[in-house]
C-alpha positions in Angstrom: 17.7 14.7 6.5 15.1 12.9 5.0 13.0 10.0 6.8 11.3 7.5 4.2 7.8 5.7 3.9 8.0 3.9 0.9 4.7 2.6 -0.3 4.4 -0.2 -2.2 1.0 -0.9 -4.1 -1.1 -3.4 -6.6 -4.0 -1.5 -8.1 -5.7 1.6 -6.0 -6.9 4.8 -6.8 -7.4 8.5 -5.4 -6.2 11.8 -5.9 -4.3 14.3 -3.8 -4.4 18.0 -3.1 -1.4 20.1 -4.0 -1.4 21.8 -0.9 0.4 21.0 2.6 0.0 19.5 5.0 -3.4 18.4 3.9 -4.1 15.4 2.2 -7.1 15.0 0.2 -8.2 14.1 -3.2 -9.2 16.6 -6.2 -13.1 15.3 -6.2 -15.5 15.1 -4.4 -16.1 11.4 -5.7 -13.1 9.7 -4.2 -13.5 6.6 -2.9 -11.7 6.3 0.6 -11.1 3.4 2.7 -13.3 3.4 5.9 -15.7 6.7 4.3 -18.5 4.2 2.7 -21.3 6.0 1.0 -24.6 4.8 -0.5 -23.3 5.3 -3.8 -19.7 4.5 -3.6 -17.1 1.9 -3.0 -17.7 -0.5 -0.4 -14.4 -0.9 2.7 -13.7 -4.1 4.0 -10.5 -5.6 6.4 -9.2 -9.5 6.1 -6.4 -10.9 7.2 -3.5 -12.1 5.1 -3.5 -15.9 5.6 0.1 -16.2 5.2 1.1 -13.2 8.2 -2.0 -12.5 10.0 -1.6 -8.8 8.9 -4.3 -6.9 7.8 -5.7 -6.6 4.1 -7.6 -3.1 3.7 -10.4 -3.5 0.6 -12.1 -0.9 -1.9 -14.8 -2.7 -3.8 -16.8 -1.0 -6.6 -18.6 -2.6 -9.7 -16.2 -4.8 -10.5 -12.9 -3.7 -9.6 -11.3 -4.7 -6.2 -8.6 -2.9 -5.4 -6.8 -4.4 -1.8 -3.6 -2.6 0.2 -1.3 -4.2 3.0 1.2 -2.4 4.7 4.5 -2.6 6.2 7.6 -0.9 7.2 11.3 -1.8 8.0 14.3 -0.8 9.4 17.1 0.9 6.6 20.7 2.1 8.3 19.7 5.7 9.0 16.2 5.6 8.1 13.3 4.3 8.7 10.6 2.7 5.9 7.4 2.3 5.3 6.0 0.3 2.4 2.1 -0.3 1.3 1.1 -3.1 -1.5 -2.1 -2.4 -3.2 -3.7 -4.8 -5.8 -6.7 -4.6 -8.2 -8.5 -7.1 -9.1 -10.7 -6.1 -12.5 -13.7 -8.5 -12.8 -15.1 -6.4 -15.5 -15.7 -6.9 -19.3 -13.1 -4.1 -20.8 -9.4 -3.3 -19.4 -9.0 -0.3 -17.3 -6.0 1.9 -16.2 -4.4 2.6 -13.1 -2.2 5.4 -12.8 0.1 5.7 -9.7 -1.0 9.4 -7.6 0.7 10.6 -4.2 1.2 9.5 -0.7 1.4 11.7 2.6 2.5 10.7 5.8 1.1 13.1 9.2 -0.8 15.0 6.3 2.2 16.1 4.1 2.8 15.7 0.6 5.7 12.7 1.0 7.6 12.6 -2.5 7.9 9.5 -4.9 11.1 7.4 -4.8 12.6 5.7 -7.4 12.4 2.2 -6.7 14.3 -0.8 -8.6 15.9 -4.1 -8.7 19.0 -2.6 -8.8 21.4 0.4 -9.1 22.5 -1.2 -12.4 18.6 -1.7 -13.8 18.2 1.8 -13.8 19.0 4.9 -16.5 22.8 6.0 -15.5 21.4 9.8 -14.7 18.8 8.1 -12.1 20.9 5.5 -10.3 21.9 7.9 -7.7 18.2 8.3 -6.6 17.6 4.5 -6.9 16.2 2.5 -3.7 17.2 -1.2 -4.4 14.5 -3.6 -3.7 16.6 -6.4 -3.3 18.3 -4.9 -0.2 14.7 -4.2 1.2 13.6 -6.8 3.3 9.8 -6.4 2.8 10.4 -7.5 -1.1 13.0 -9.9 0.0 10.6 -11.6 2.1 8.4 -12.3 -0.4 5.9 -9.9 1.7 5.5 -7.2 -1.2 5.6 -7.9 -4.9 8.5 -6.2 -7.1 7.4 -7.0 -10.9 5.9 -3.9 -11.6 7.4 -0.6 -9.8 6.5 2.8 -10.3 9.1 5.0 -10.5 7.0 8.4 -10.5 4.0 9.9 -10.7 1.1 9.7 -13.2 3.1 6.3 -14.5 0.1 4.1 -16.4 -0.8 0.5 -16.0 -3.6 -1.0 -18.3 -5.2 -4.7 -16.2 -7.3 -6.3 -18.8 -10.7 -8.1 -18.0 -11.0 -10.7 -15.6 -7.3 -10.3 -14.7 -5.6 -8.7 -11.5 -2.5 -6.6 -11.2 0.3 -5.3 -9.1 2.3 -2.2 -8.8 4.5 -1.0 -5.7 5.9 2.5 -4.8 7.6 4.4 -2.5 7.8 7.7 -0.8 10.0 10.0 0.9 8.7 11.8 4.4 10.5 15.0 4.9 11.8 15.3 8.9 11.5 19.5 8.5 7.9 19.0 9.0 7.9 17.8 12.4 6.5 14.2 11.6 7.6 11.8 14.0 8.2 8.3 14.7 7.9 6.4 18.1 11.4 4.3 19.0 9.9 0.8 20.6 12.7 -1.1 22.7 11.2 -4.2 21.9 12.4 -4.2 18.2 15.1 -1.6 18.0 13.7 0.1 14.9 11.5 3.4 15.4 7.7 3.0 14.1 6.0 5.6 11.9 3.0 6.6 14.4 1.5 9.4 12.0 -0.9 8.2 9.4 -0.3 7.0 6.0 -2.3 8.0 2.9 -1.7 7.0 -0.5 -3.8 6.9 -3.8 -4.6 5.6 -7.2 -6.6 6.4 -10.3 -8.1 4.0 -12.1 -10.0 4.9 -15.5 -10.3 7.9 -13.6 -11.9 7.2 -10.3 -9.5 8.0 -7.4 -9.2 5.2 -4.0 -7.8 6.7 -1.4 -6.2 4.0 1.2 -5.5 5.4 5.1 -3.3 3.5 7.7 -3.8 4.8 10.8 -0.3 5.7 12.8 1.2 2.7 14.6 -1.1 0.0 12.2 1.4 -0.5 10.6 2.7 -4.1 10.5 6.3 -4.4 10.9 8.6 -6.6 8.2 11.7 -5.7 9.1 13.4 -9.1 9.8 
């Protein structure tokens, strides 16, 4: 049985190890949320004006790249999702390529996300997670123009504009991650932490949600 943490994102970058149950990115010059360094991308938190949620930045000459989280309820499983956007302030386009996510520090697979069963090749639509039956794109909460259906997928943003892309991944159970039933809501919250990472132009941001800071979007 398989539990999922989908991730959904708009513009971030990082890169991951191969090996389990570590997480980590292929350079030394990552750029990782909450890891500042004199020479690298600068981390910052605001609040989503709309929800009150939390907004967790990456900002580095020019390029901005934002993530918010959430996760819902799906019969049998349960689902995490993370937005990331980018913002490119710079004078040429740039490219973001969709990496890997982990969740308690193992690799957690890509899904294939999409509109609908239909939207999708005939050979895929078994594999297909409909965004319009999830409630954190029904909710207006998470973008669903641009999805990436696997990795290493490309996405040029040209100068001075700003772009979205969401995800999703799949947590395997046989690993021992866990989740945390609350009463209060009914659903079960994904208490290990969340990684997930983008390249852009070759730079890799690496965005952390620490288990249980998650914000919930189920209803």
């Amino acid at each position: 049985m398989i539990r999922t943490v989908a991730l959904v994102l708009a513009f971030s970058c990082l890169r991951l190890g191969q090996e389990t149950p570590t997480f980590r990115a292929e350079t030394n010059s990552a750029f990782v949320w909450g890891q500042d360094s004199t020479t690298g991308a600068v981390s910052s938190t605001v609040k989503d004006p709309l929800t009150g949620n939390p907004i967790h930045k990456l900002t580095y000459r020019g390029i901005e790249v934002s993530s918010r989280a959430g996760w819902e309820r799906d019969p049998g499983q349960t689902v995490t999702l993370v937005t990331v956007s980018v913002v490119n302030s710079t004078d040429h386009p740039v490219t973001m390529q969709s990496g890997r996510a982990s969740y308690g520090g193992y690799n957690a697979p890509l899904l294939y996300l999409a509109s609908s069963k239909k939207s999708a090749p005939r050979e895929s639509r078994k594999y297909v997670w409909e965004t319009r039956k999830m409630r954190c794109f029904t909710s207006g909460y998470f973008p669903s123009e641009t999805l990436f259906t696997g990795e290493g997928e490309a996405l040029t943003v040209a100068p001075k504009r700003a772009a979205t892309a969401s995800f999703a991944a799949a947590v395997p159970r046989e690993h021992g991650v866990g989740f945390d039933c609350v009463a209060s809501i009914g659903p079960c919250l994904p208490v290990n932490e969340v990684r997930y990472y983008l390249r852009i132009d070759g730079q890799d941001y690496v965005f952390v949600w620490g288990g249980g800071t998650v914000p919930y979007c189920g209803r």
